[in-house]
N, CA, C and O atoms as CSV, one atom per row, in Angstrom:
chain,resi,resn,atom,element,x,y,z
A,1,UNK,N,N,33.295,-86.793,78.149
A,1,UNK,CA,C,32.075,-86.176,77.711
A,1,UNK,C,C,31.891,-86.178,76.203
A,1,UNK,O,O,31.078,-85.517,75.557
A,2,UNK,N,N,32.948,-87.187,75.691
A,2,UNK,CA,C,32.380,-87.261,74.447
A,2,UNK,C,C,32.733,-88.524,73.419
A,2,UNK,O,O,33.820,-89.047,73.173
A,3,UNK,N,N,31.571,-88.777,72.980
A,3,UNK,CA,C,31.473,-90.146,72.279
A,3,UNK,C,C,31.342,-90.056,70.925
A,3,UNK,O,O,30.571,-89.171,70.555
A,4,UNK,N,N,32.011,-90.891,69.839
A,4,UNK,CA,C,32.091,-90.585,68.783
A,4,UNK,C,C,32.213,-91.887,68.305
A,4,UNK,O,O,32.931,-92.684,68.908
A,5,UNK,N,N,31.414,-92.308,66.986
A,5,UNK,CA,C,31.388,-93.512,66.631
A,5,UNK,C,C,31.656,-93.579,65.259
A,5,UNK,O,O,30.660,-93.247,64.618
A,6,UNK,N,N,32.779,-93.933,64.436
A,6,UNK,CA,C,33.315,-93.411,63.248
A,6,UNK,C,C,32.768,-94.381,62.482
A,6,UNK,O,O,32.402,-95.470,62.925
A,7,UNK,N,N,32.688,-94.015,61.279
A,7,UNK,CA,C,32.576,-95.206,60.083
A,7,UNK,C,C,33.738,-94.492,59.070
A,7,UNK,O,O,33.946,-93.280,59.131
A,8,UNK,N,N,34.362,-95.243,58.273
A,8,UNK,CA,C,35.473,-95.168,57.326
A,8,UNK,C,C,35.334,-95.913,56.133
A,8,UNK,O,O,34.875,-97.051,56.036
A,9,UNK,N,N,35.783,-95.156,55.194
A,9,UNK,CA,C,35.599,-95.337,53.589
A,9,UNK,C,C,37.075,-95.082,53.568
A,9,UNK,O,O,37.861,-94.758,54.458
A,10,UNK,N,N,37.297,-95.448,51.636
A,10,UNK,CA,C,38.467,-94.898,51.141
A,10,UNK,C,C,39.227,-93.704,51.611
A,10,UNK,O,O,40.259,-93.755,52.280
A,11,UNK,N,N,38.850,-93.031,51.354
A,11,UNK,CA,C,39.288,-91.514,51.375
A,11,UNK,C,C,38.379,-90.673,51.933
A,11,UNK,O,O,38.261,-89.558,51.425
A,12,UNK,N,N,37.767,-90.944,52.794
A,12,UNK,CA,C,36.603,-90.316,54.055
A,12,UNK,C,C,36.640,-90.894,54.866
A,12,UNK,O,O,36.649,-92.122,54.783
A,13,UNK,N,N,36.685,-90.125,56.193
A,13,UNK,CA,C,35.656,-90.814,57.254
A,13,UNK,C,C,34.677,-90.166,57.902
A,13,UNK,O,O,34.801,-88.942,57.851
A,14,UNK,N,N,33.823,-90.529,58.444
A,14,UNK,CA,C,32.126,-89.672,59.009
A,14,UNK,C,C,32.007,-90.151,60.678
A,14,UNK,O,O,32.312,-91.301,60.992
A,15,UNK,N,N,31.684,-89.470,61.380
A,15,UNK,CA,C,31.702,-89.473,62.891
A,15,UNK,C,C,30.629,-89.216,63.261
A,15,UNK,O,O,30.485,-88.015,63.032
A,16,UNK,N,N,29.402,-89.760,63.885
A,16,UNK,CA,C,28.615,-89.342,64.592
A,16,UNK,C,C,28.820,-88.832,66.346
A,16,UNK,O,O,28.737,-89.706,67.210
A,17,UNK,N,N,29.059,-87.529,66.700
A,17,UNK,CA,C,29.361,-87.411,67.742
A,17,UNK,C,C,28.486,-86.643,69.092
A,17,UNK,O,O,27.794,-85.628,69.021
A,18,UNK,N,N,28.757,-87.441,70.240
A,18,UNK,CA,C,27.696,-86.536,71.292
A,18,UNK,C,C,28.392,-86.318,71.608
A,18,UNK,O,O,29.430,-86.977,71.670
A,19,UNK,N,N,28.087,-84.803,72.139
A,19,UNK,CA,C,29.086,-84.455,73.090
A,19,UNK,C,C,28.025,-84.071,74.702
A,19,UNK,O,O,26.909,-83.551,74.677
A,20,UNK,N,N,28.419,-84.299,75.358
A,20,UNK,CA,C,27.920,-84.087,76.746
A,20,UNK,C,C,27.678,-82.673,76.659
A,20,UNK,O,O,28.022,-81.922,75.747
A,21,UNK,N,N,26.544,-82.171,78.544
A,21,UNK,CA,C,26.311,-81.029,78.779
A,21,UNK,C,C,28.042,-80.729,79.436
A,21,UNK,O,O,28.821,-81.576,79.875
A,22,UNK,N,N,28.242,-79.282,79.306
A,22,UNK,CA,C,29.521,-78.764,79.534
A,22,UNK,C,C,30.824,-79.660,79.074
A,22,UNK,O,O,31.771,-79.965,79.799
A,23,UNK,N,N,30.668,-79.949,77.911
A,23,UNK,CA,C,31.972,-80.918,77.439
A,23,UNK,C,C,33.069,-80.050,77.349
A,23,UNK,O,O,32.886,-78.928,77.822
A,24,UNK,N,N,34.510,-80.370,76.700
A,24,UNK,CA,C,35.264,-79.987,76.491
A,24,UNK,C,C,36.311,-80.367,75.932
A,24,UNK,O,O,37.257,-80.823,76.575
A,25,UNK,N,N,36.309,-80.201,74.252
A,25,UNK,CA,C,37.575,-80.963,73.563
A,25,UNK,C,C,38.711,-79.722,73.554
A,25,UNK,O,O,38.443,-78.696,72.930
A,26,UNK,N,N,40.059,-79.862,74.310
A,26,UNK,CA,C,40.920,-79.363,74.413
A,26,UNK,C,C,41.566,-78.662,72.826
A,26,UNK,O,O,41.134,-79.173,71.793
A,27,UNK,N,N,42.389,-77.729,72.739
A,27,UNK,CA,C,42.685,-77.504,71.621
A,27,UNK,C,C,43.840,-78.354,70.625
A,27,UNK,O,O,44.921,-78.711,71.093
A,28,UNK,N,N,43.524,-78.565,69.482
A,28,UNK,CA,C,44.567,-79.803,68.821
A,28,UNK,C,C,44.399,-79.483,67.860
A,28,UNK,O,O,43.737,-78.455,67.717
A,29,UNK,N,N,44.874,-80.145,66.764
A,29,UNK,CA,C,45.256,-79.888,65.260
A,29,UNK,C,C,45.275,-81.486,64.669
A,29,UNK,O,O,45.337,-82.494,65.373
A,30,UNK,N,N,45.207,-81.441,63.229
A,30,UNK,CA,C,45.456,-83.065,62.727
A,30,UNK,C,C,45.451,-82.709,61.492
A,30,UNK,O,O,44.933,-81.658,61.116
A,31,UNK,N,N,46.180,-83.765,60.515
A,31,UNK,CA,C,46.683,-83.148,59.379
A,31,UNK,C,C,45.163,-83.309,58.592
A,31,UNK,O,O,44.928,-82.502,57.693
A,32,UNK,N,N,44.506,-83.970,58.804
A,32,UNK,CA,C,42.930,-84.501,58.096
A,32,UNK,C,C,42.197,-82.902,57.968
A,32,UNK,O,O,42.208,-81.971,58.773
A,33,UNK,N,N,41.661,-83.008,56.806
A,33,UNK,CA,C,40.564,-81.403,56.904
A,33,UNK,C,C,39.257,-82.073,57.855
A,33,UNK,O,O,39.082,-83.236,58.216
A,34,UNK,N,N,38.742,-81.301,58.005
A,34,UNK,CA,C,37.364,-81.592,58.953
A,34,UNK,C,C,36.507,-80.546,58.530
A,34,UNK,O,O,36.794,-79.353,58.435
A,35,UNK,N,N,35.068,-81.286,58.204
A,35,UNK,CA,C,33.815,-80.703,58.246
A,35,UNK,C,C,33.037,-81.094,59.537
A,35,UNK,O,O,33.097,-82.229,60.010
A,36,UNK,N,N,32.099,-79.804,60.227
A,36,UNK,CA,C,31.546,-79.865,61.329
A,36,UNK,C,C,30.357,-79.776,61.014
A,36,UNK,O,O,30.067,-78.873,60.229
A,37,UNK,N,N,29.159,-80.776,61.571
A,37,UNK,CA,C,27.813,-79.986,60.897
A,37,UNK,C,C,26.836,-80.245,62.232
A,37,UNK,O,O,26.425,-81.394,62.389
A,38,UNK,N,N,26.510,-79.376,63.051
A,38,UNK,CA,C,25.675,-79.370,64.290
A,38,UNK,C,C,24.616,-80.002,63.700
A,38,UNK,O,O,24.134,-79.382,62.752
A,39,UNK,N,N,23.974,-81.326,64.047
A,39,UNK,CA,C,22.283,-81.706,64.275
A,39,UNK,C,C,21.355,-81.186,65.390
A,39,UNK,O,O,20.202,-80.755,65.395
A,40,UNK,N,N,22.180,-81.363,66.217
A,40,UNK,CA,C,20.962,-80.970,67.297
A,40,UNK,C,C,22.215,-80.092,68.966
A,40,UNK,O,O,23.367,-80.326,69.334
A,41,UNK,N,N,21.254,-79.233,69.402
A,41,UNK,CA,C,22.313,-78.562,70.206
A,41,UNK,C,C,23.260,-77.304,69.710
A,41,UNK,O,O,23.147,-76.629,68.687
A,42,UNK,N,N,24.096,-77.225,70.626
A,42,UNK,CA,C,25.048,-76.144,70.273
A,42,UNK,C,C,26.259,-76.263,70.719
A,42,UNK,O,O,26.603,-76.981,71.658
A,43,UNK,N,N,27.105,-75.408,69.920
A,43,UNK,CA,C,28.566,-75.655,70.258
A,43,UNK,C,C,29.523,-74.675,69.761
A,43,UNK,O,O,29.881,-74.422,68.611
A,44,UNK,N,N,29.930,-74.070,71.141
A,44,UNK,CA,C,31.230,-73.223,70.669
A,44,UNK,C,C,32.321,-73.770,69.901
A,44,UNK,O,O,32.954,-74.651,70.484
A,45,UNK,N,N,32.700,-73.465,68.730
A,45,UNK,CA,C,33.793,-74.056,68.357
A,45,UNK,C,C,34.931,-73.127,67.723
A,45,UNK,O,O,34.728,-72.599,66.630
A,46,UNK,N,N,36.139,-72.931,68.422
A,46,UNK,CA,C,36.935,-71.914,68.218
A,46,UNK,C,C,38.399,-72.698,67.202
A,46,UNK,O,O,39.084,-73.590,67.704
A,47,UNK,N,N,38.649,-72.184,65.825
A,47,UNK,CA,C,39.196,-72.748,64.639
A,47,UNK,C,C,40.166,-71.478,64.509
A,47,UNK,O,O,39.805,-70.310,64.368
A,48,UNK,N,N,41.202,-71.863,64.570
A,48,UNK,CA,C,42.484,-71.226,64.110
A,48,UNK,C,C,41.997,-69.656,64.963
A,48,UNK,O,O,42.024,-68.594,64.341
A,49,UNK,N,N,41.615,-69.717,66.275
A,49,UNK,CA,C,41.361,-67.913,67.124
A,49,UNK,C,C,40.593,-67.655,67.191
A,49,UNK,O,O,40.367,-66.934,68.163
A,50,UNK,N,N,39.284,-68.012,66.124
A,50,UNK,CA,C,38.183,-67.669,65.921
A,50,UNK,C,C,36.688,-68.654,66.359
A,50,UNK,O,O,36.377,-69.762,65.922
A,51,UNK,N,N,35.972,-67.810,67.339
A,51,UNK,CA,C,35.007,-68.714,67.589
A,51,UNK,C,C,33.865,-68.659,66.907
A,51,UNK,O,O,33.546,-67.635,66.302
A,52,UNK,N,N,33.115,-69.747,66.920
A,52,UNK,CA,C,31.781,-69.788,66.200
A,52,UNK,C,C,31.212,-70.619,67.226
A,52,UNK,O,O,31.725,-71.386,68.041
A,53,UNK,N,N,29.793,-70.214,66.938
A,53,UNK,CA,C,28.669,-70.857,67.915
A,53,UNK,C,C,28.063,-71.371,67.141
A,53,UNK,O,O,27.552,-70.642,66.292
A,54,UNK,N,N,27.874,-72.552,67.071
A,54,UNK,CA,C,27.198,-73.432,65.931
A,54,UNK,C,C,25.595,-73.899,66.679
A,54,UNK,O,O,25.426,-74.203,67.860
A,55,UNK,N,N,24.709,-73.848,65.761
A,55,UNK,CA,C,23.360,-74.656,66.306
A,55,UNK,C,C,22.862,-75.305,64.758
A,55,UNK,O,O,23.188,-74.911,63.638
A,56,UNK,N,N,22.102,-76.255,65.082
A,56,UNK,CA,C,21.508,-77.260,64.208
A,56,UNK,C,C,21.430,-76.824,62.865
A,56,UNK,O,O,20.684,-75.881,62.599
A,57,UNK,N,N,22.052,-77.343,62.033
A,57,UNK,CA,C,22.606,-76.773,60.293
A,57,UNK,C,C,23.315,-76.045,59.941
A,57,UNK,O,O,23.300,-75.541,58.818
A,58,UNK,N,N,24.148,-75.805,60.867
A,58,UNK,CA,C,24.824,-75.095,60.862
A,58,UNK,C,C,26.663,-75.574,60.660
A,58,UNK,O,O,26.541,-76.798,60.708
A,59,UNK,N,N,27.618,-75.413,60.544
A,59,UNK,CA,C,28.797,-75.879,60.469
A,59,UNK,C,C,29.617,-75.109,60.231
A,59,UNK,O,O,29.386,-73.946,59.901
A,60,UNK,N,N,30.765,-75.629,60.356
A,60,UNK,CA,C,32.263,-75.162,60.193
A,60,UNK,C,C,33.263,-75.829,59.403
A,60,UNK,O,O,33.042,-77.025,59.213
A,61,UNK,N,N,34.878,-75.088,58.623
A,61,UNK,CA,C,35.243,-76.212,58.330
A,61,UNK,C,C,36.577,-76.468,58.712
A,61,UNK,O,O,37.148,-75.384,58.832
A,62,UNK,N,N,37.214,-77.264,58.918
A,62,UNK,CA,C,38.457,-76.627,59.945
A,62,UNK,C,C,39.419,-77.346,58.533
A,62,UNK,O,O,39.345,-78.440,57.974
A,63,UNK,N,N,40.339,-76.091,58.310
A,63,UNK,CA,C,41.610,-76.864,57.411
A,63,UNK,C,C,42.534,-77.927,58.401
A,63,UNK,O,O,42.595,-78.007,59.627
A,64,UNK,N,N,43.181,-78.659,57.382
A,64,UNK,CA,C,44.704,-79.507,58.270
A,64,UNK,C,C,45.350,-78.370,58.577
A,64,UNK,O,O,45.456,-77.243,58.093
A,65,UNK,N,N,45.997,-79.316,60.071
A,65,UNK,CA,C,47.152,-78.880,60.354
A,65,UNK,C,C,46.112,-77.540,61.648
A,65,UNK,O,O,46.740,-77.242,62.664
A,66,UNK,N,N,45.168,-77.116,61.536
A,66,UNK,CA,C,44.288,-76.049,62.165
A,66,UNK,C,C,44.403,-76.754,63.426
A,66,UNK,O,O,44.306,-77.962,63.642
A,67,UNK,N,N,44.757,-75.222,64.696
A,67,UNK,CA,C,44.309,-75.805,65.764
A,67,UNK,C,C,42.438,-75.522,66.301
A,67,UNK,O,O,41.573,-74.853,65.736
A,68,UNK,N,N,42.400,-75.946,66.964
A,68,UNK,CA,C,40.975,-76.069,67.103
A,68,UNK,C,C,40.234,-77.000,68.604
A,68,UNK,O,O,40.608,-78.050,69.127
A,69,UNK,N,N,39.163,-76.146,68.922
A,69,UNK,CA,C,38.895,-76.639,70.300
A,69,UNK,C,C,37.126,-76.396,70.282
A,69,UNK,O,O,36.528,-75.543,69.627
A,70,UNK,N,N,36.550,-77.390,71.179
A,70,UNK,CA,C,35.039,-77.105,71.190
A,70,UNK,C,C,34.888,-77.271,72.733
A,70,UNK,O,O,35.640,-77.828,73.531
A,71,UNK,N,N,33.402,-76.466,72.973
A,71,UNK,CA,C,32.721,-76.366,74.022
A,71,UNK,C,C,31.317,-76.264,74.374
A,71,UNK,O,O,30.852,-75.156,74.105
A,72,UNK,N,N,30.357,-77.228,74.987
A,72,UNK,CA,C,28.884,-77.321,74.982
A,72,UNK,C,C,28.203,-76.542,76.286
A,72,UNK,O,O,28.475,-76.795,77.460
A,73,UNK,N,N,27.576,-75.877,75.979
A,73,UNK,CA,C,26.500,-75.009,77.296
A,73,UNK,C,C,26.014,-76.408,77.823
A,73,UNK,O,O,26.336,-77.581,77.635
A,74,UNK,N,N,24.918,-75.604,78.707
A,74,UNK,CA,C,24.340,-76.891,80.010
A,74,UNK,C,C,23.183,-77.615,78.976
A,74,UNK,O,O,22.062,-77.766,79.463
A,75,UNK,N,N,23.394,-78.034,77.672
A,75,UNK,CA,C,22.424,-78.902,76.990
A,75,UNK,C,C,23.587,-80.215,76.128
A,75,UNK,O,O,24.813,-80.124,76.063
A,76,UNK,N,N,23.026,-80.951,75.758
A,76,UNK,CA,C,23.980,-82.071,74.702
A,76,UNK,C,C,23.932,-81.465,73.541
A,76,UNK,O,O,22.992,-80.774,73.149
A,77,UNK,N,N,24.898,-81.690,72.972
A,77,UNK,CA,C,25.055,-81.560,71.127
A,77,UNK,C,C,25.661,-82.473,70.685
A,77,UNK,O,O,26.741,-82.857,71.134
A,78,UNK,N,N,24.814,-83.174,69.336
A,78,UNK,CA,C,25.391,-84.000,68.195
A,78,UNK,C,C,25.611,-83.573,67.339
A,78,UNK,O,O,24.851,-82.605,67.298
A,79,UNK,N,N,26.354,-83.576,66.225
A,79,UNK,CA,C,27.140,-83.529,65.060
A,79,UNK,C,C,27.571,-84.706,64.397
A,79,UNK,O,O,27.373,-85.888,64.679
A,80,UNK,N,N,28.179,-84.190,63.492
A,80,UNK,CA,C,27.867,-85.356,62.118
A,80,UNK,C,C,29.980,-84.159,61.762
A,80,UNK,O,O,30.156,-83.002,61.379
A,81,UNK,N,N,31.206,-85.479,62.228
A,81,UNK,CA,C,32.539,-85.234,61.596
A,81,UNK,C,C,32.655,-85.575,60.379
A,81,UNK,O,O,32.133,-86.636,60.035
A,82,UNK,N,N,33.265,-84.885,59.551
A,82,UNK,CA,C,33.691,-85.828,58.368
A,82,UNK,C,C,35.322,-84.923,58.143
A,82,UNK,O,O,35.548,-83.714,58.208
A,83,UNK,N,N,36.469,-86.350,57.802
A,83,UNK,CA,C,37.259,-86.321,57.690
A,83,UNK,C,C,38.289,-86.691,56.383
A,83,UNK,O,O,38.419,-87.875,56.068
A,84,UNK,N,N,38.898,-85.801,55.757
A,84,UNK,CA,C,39.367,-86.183,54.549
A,84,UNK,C,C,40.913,-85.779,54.683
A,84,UNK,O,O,41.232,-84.643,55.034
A,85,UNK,N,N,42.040,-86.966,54.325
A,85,UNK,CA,C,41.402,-88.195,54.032
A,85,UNK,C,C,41.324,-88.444,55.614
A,85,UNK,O,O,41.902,-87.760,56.460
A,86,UNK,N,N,40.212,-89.939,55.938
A,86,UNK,CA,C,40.271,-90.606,56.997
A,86,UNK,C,C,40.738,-90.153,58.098
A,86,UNK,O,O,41.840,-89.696,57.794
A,87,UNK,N,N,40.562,-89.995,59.238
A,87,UNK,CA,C,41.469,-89.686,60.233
A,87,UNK,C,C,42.039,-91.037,61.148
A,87,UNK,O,O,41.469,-91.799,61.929
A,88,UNK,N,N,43.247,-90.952,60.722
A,88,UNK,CA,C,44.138,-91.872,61.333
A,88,UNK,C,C,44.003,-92.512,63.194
A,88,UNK,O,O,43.937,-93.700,63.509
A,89,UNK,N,N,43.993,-91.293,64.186
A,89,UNK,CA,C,43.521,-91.463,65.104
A,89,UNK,C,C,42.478,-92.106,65.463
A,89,UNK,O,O,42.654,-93.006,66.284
A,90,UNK,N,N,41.030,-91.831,64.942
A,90,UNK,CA,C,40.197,-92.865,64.850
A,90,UNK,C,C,39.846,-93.574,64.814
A,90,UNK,O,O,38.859,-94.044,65.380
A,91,UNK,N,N,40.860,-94.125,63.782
A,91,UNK,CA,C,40.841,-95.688,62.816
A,91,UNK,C,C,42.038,-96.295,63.986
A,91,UNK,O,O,41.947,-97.437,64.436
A,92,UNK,N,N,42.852,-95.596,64.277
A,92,UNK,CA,C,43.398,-96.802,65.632
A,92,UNK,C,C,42.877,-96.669,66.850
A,92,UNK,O,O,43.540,-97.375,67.610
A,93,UNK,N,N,41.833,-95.997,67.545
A,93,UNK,CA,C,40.891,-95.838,68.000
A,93,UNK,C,C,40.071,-97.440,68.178
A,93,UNK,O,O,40.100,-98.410,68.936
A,94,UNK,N,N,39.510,-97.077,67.217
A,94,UNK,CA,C,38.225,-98.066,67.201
A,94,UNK,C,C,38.488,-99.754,66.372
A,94,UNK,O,O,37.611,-100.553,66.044
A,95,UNK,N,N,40.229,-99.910,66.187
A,95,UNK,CA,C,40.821,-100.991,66.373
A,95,UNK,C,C,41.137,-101.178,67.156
A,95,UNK,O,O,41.264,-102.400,67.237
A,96,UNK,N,N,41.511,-100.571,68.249
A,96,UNK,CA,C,41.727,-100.950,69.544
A,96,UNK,C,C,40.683,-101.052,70.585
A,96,UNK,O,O,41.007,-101.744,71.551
A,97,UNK,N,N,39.302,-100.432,70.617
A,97,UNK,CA,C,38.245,-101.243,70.775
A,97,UNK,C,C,37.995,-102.280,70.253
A,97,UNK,O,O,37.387,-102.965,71.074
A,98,UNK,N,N,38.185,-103.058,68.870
A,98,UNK,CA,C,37.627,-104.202,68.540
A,98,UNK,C,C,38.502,-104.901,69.302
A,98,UNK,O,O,38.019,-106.022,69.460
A,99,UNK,N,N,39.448,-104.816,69.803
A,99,UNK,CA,C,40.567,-105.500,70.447
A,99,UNK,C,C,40.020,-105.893,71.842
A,99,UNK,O,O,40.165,-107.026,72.301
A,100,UNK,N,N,39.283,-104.732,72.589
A,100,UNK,CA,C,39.189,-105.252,73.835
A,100,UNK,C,C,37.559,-106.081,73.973
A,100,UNK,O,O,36.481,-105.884,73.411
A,101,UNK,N,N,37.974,-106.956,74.888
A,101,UNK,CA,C,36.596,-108.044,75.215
A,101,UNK,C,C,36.008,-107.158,75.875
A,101,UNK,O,O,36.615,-106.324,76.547
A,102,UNK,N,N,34.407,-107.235,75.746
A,102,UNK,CA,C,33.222,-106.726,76.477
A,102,UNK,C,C,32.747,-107.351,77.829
A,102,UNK,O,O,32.708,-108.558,78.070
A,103,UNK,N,N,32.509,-106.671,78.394
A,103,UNK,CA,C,32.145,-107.336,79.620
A,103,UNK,C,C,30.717,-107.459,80.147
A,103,UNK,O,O,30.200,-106.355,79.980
A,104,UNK,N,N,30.143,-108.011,80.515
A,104,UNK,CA,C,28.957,-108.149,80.674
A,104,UNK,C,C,28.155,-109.139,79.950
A,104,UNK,O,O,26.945,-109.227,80.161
């Protein structure tokens, strides 16, 4: 339930992400800081215990190393990640998509 399409710079990276109706990113941590910035929709997002309900302009910012987990009511929400530096996961992510052949 959730799609995320990264672009990467030096020392940034930026995520455009949907997340589905009733998504659910489990709770995790990563050494990268993260900025959250809701466009459209809403989203529980609970950062080191604490939840926030985010809607459109709204954001969060999660330090490294923070655990952290999100959750969408019965509508979609996009957001706009940004990761400093880069998030590593990502970036082997979406090398390992360029890796696989398309079908169709």
């Amino acid at each position: 339930g959730v799609l995320c399409q990264p672009i990467f710079a030096e020392s940034l990276s930026m995520s455009f992400v949907t997340l589905a109706p009733n998504a659910y990113a489990p709770s995790h941590g990563h050494a990268e800081e993260q900025i959250v910035l809701v466009v459209e929709g809403e989203v529980e997002f609970e950062v080191g215990g604490e939840k926030h309900l985010l809607s459109p302009g709204m954001g969060v910012v999660i330090p490294p190393n923070t655990l952290h987990s999100a959750r969408t009511g019965v509508a979609e929400c996009k957001e706009i990640d940004m990761f400093s530096p880069p998030r590593q996961a990502l970036r082997d992510m979406a090398k390992a998509q360029q890796k696989t052949p398309s079908s169709g």
